[in-house]
C-alpha positions in Angstrom: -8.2 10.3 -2.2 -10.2 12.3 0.1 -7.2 13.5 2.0 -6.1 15.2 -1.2 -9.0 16.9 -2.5 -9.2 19.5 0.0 -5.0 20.5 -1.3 -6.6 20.5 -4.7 -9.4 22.5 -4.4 -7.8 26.0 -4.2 -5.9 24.8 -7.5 -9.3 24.3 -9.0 -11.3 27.6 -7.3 -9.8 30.1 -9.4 -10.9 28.2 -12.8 -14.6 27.6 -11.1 -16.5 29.4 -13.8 -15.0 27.6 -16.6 -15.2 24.1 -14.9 -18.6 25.0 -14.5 -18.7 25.8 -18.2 -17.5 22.8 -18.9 -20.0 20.7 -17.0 -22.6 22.3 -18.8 -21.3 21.0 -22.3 -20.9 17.7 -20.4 -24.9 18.1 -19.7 -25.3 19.4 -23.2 -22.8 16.5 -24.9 -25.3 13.8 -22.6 -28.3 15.2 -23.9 -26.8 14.2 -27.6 -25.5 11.2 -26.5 -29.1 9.9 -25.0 -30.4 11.1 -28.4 -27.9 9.1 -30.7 -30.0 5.9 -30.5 -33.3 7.1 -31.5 -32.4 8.0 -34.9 -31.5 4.1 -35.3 -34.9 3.0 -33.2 -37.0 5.1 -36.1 -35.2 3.5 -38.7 -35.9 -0.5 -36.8 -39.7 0.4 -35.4 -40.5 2.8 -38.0 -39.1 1.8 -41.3 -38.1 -1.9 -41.8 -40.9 -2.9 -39.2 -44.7 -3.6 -39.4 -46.4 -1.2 -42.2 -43.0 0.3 -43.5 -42.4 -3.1 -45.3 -45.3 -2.0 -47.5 -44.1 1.4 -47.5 -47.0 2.9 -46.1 -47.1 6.0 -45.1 -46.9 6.4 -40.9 -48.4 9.8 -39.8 -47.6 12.6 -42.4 -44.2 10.6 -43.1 -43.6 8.3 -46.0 -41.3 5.5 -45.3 -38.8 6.9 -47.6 -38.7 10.8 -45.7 -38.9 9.0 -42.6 -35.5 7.1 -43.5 -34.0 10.3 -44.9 -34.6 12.2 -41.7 -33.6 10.0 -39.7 -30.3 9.5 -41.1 -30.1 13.4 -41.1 -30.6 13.6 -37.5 -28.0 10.7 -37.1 -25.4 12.9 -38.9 -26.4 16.3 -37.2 -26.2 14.3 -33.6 -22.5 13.1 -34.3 -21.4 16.2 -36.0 -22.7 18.3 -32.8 -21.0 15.9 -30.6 -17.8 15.7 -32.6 -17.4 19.5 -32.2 -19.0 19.7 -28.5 -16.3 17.1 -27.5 -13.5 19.1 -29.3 -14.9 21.9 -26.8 -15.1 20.2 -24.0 -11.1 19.2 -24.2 -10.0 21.9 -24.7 -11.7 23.8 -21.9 -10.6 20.8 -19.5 -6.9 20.6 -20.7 -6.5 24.4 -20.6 -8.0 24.0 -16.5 -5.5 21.2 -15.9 -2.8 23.0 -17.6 -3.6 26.4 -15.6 -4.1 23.7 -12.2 -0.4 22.3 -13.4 1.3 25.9 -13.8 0.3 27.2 -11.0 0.7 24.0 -8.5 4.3 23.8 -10.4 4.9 27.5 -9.8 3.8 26.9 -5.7 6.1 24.5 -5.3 8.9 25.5 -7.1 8.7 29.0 -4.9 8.4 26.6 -1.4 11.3 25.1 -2.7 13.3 28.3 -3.3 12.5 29.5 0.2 13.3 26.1 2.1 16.5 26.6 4.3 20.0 24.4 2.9 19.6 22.1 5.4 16.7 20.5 3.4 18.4 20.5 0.2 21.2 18.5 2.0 19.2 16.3 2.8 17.6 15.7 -0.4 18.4 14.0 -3.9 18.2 17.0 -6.4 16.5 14.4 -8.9 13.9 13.6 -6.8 12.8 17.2 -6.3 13.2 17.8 -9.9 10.7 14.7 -10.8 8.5 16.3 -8.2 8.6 19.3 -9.3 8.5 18.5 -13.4 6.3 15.4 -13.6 4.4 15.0 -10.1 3.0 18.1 -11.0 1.0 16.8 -13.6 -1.2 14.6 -11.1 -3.2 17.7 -10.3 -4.4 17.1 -13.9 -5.0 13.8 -14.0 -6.7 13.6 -10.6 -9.3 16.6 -11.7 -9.7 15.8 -15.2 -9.1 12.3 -15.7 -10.4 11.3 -12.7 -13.0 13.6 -11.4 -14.0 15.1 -14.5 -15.2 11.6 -16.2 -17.3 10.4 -13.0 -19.3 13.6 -12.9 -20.1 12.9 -16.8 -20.9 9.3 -16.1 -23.4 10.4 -13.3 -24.2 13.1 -15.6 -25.2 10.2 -18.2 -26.1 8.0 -15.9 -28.9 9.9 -14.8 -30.4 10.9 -17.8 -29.9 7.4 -18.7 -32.1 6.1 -15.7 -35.2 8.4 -16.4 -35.3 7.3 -20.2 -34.6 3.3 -19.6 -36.9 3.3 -16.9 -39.4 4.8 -18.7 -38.8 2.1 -21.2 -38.9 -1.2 -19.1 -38.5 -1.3 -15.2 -37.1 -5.0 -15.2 -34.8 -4.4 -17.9 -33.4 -1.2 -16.1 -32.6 -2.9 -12.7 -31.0 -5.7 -14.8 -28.8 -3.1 -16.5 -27.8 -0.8 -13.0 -27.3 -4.2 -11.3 -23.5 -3.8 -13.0 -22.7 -0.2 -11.0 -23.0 -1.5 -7.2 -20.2 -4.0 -8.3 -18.3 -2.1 -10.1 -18.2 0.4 -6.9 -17.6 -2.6 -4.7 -14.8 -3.5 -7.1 -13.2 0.1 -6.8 -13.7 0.8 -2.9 -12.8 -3.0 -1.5 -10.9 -5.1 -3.9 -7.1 -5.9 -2.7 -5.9 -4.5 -6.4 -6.6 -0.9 -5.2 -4.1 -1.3 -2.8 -1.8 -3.3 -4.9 -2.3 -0.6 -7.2 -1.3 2.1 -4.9 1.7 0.3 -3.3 2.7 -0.3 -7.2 2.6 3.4 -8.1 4.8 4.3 -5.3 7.4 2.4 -5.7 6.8 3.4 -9.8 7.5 6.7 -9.1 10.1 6.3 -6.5 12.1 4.4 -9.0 11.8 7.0 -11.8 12.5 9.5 -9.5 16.4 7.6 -8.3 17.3 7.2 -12.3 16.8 10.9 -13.2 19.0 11.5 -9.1 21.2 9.4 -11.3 21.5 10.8 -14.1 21.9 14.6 -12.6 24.3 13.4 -11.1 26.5 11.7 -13.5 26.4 14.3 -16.6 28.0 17.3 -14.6 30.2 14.5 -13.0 31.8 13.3 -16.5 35.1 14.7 -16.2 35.5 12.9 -13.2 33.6 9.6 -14.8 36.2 9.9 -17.7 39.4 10.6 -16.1 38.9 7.5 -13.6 37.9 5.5 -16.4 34.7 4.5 -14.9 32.6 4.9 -18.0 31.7 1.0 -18.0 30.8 1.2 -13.8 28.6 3.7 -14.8 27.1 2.6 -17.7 26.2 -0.8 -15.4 25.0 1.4 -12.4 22.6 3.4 -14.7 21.2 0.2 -16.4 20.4 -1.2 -12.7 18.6 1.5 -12.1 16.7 1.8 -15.5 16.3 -2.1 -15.5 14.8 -1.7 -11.5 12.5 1.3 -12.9 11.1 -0.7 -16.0 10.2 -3.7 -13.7 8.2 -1.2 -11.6 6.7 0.2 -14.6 5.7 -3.0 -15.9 4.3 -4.6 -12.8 2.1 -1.2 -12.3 0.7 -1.5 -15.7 0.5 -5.4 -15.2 -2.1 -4.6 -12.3 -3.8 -1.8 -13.8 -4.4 -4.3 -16.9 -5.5 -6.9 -14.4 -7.6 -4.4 -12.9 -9.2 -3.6 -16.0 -9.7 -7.0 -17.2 -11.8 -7.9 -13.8 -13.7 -4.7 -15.0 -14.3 -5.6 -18.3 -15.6 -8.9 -17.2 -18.6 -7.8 -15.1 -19.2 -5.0 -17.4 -20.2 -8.2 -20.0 -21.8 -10.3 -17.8 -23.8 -7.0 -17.6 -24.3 -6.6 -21.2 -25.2 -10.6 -21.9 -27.8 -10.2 -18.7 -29.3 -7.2 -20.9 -29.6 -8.7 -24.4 -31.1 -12.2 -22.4 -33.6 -10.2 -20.8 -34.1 -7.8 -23.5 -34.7 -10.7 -26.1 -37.1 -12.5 -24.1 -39.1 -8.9 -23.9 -38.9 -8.4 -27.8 -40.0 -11.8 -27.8 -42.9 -11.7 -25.4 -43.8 -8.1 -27.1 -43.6 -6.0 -24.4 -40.6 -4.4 -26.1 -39.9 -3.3 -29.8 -36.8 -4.8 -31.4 -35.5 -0.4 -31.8 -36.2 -0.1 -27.9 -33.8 -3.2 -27.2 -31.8 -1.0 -29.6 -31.7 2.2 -27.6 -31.1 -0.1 -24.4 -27.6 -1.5 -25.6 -26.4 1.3 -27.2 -27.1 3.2 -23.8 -25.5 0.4 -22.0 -22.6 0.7 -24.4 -22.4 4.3 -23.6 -22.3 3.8 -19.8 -20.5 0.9 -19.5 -18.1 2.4 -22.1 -17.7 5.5 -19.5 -17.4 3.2 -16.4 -14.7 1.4 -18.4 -12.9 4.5 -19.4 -12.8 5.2 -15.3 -11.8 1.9 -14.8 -8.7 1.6 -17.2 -7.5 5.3 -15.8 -8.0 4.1 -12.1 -3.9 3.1 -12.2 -3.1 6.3 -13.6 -5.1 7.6 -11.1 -3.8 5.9 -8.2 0.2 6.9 -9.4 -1.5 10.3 -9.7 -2.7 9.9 -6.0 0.7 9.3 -5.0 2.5 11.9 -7.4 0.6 14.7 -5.7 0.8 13.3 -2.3 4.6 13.4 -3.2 4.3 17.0 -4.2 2.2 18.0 -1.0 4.5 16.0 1.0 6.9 19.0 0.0 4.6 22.3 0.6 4.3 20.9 3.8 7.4 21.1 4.8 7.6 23.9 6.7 10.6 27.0 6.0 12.3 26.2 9.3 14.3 30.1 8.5 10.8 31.8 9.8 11.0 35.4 8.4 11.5 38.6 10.7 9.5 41.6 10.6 12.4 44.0 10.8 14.0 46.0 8.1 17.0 47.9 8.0 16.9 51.8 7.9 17.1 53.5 4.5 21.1 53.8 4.8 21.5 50.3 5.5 23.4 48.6 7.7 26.7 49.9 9.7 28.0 46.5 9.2 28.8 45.3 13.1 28.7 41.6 13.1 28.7 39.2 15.8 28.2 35.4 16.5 27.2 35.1 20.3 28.2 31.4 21.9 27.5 29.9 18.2 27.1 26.6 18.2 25.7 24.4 14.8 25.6 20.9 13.8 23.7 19.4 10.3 22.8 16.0 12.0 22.7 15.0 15.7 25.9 14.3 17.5 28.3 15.6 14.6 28.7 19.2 15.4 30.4 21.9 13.0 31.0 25.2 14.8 31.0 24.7 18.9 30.5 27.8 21.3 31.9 30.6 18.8 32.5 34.2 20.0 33.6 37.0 17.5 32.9 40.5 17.3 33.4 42.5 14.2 33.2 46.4 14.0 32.2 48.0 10.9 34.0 48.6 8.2 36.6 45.8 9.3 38.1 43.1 6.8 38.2 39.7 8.2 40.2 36.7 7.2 38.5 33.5 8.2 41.6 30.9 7.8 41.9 26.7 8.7 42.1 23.6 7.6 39.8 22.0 5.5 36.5 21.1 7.6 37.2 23.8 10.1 33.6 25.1 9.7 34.6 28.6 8.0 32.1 28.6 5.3 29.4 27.2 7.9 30.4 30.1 10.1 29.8 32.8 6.9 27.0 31.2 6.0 24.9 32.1 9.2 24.9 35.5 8.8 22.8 35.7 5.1 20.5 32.7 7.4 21.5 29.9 4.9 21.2 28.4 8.3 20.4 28.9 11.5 22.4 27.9 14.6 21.0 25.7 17.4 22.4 27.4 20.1 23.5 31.5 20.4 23.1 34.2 18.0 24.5 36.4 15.3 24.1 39.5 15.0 24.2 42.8 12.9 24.1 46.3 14.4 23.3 44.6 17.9 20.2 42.8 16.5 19.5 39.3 16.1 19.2 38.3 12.0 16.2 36.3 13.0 14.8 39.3 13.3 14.9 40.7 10.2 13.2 40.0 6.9 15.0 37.4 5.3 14.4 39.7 2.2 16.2 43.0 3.5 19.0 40.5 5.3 20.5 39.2 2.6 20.2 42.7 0.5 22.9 44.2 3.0 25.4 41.1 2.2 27.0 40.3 -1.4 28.6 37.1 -1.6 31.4 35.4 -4.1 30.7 31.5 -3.2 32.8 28.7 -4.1 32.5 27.2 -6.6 32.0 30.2 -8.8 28.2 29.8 -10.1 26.7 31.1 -13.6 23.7 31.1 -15.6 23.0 30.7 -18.6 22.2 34.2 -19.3 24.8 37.2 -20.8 27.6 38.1 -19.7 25.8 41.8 -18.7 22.6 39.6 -17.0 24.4 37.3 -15.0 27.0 40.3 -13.6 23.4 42.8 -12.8 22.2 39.5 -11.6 21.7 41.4 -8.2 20.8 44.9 -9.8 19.0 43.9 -12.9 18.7 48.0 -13.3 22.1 48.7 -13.4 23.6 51.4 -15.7 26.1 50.1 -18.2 28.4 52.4 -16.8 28.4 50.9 -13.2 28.4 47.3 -14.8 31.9 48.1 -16.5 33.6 49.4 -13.6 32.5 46.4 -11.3 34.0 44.0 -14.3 37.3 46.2 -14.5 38.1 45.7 -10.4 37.3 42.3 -11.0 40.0 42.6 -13.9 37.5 40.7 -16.6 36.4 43.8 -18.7 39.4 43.3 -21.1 38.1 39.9 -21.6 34.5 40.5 -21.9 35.4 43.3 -24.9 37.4 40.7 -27.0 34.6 38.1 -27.2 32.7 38.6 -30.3 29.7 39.5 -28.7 31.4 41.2 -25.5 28.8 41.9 -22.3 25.6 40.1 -24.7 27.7 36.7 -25.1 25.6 34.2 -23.6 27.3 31.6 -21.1 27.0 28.2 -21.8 25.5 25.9 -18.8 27.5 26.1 -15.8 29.7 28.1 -17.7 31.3 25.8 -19.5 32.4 28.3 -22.1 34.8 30.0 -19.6 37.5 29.2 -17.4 37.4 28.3 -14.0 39.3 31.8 -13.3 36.5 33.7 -15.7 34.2 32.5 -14.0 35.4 33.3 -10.7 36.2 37.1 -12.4 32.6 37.3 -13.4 30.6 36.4 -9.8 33.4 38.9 -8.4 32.3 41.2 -10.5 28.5 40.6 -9.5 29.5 40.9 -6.0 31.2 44.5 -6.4 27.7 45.7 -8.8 25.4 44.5 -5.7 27.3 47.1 -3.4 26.2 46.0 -0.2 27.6 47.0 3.4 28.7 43.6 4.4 30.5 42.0 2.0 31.6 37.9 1.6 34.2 36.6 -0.2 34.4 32.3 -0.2 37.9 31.5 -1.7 38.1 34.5 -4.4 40.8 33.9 -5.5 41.2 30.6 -5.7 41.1 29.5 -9.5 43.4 32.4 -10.6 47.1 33.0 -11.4 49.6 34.8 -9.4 49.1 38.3 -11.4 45.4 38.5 -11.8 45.3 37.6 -8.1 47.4 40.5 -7.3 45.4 43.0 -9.5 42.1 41.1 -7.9 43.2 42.1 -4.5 43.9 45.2 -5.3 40.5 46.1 -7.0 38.8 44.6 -3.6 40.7 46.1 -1.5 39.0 49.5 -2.8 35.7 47.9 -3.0 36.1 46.8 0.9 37.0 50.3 1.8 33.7 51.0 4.4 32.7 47.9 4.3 32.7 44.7 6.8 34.4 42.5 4.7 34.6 38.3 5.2 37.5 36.5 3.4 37.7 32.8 3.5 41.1 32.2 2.3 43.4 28.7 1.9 46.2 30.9 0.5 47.5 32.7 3.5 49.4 35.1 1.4 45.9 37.0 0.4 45.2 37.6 3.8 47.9 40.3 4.9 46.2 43.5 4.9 43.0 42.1 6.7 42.3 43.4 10.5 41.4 40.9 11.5 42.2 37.2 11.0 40.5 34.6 12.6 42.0 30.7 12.5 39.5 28.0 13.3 40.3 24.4 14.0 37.5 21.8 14.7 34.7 24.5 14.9 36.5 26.4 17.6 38.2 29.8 17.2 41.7 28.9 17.8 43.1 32.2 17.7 42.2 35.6 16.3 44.8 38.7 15.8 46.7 40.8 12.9 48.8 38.9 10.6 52.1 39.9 11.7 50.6 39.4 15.8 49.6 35.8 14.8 52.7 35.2 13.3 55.3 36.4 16.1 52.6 34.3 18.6 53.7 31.2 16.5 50.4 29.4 17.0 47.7 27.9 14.8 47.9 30.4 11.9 51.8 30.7 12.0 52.1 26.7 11.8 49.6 26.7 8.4 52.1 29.6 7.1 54.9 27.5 7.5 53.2 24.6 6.0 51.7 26.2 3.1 54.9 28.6 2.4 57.6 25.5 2.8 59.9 27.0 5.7 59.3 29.4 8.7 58.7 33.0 8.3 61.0 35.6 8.8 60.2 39.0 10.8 61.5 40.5 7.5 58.3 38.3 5.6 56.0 39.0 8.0 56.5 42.9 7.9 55.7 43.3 4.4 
């Protein structure tokens, strides 16, 4: 617990005034709370005892007034603790809320900024978890953990002056509970058990929502391998394996409580034995004894409140260790300090002696050379696994390499702000990716400022405007999630059309064309082909056909450049690139085929 405060203290700084606002209503609430028994101890010494019976008047009070007041001040004490309470939740909640939105906000921008080598490496369910329900331990640990102990010390205190004031033995009796209790906390086995318990809690609920995220967008697949029943079983494993841990958590925190509860009785029975004996001996009124319990009520009630929240507490320790575990991680993409000049880039790319590799021993790209001048269209072409979307994907620093160094205008990306880097690139990935925003938002996704104007040209090169107009709600029709609502060729239309809005100098293209019919290809290339005009263009293309009218084509194979030339120059070589012709076409090109 200590190793985490000092993380949640700058959570907590910012709301200082009003946590100090509400320990003063906690001060304020104790004061009430110490003055609830006396009402009762009137009533018992003052009313029912000694001279009362005859109803005798005691001071300027007659037995009867004295009753009425008494019960009076009962009522105002619990009706100004009723509504001090009500205050004092809602200024806590609304800190741990604020603690929660703003923790949740922190690391859902770390997680934005981490490199994709850590999302590779992680379950998108378990960050998710982290981020939507770890989150929430900030809470818990502040307000249902510290919050309550500084209110028990708060009462505790107050407490202490007033008992000891009442009988010295009977006081010691009664705080003889606390050491045990703190003994109980700080060295019993359980809090590790606990701990240990909550870990592998959370760890469960974290694989059954992996699960899950993975199987909902996967259920075309589920369905047409008729795997519905494999899946079913594999999700109830998981949910079965989560419950268990759920239920031998709670099992411990009950069996925590339970020890609690036991000392916190033989507490109570200590009190009323020794308490009796002092009624009994008169050195104690029978109301005093009164106030005694019904402190020791209160006090032990707030010790057991701790106590019965010490599991949630402990998953709440390891839910924000979880979630700290991840702002640690540091951005391994450290930002530059350069920025581009006002006219942006020129667009000259290199990669210098490029080499890459995700994990140890399995590299991707090996010892990669290319030069690009600006204002050049390049074809990246090979098999499957070649490394060509690796290779695009250093130059926005989705990654960087291990060895060597890319480049733009002569300068190293590292270089530059990560910021102003990926302004001068636009990029159409594969798969095509929406959100589920408008049609007109997610295409001035890059340029939320764009003119209506400029939006409709960039949808009519990516040949989608005569689409867009016959939806009943044209450029405001919202797409469903993952766009769902579209076809796999409208959706590919739309990010192309995003990509031609951004404008950049360099310009990306992963598999445009991919998901789209014969014609619209044509009228595709045809619209990019005006958009690529002064631009340094990357095409990653499987269909060879797109790729005639690029300057450059470059054919990778096993993360090396294989070859690199003009279309009609690699075919007459008969090399790398003419072989996939031949295979993707069906026969061997003719001079006449490769001339047009």
């Amino acid at each position: 617990m200590a190793a985490i405060v000092p993380k949640i203290v700058p959570y907590l700084w910012p709301h200082r005034y009003r946590f100090l606002s509400a320990l003063f209503q906690v001060v304020v609430i104790s004061g009430f709370e110490l003055l609830k028994p006396w009402p009762l101890k009137v009533v018992i010494d003052n009313v029912l005892g000694g001279q009362a019976l005859a109803w005798a008047p005691i001071g300027d009070w007659s037995p009867p007034a004295l009753l009425l007041a008494a019960c009076l001040a009962q009522l105002a004490i619990s009706l100004s603790l009723g509504g001090l309470n009500l205050l004092n939740h809602y200024t806590t909640i609304g800190i741990g809320h604020a603690m929660v939105n703003q923790l949740r906000g922190d690391l859902y921008h770390h997680l934005q900024r981490l490199s994709l080598s850590f999302h590779n490496r992680r379950q998108t369910g378990d960050l998710l978890y982290r981020v939507t329900s770890d989150t929430y331990a900030i809470q818990t640990l502040t307000m249902n953990g510290l919050f309550p102990v500084l209110c028990s010390l708060t009462l505790l205190g107050g407490m202490f002056v007033i008992m000891l004031h009442l009988d010295l033995i009977l006081t010691i009796v009664a705080l003889l509970v606390c050491p045990i209790l703190i003994l109980l906390v700080t060295l019993s086995p359980l809090r590790g058990w606990l701990t240990a318990s909550a870990t592998q809690m959370l760890q469960q609920k974290s694989s059954v929502l992996s699960l899950v995220q993975w199987a909902i967008p996967a259920v075309r697949v589920v369905q047409a391998f008729t795997k519905e029943q494999e899946e079913h079983q594999r999700f109830m494993s998981a949910s079965e394996s989560s419950l268990r841990a759920d239920l031998r958590f709670y099992l411990l925190q009950n069996l925590y409580s339970a020890v609690v509860s036991f000392v916190i009785a033989v507490g109570t029975v200590a009190v009323i034995w020794w308490g009796a004996r002092h009624v009994l001996g008169g050195t104690l009124t029978l109301g005093e004894l009164i106030v005694f319990i019904a402190y020791l009520t209160s006090l032990y009630g707030a010790i057991d409140s701790i106590t019965q929240t010490y599991g949630s507490i402990q998953a709440a320790r390891v839910g924000a260790q979880r979630v700290f575990e991840i702002m640690e991680v540091e951005d391994d993409l450290k930002d530059g300090a350069r920025s581009f000049p006002a006219h942006a880039a020129r667009g000259a790319v290199a990669w210098n002696g490029i080499s890459f590799q995700h994990l140890p021993g399995q590299p991707i790209l090996k010892d990669i050379h290319l030069q690009v001048s600006p204002g050049q269209t390049v074809a990246i072409v090979g098999p499957t696994g070649a490394g060509k979307s690796t290779l695009l994907s250093l130059l926005p620093r989705f990654y960087d390499p291990q060895s060597g160094s890319v480049t733009i205008d002569g300068i190293d990306v590292r270089e530059f702000q990560l910021k102003e880097l990926r302004r001068q690139i636009t990029m159409v990935l594969q798969p095509p990716l929406l959100l589920p925003l408008t049609i007109h938002e997610n295409i001035t996704y890059g340029r939320p400022a764009s003119s209506m104007e400029d939006v409709v040209r960039a949808a009519r090169l990516a040949q989608i405007h005569d689409f867009i107009t016959q939806l009943p709600r044209g450029y405001d029709t919202v797409v469903s999630e993952q766009g769902v609502n579209l076809s796999e060729g409208e959706r590919q239309r739309l990010t192309i059309a995003r990509a031609i809005l951004l404008d950049a100098p360099i310009l990306i293209l992963d598999e445009p064309t991919s998901s789209i019919d014969a014609d619209t290809e044509a009228r595709i290339m045809e619209g990019l082909r005006h958009l690529t005009v002064g631009r340094t263009s990357f095409i990653i293309a499987h269909r060879l056909s797109t790729v005639r009218q690029a300057d450059l084509i470059v054919v990778l194979r096993d993360g090396r450049v294989a070859e690199q030339g003009t279309f009609e120059a690699l075919l007459r070589r008969q090399g790398e690139f003419a072989r996939l012709y031949r295979r993707q076409l069906g026969g061997p090109p003719d001079r006449q085929r490769a001339a047009t």
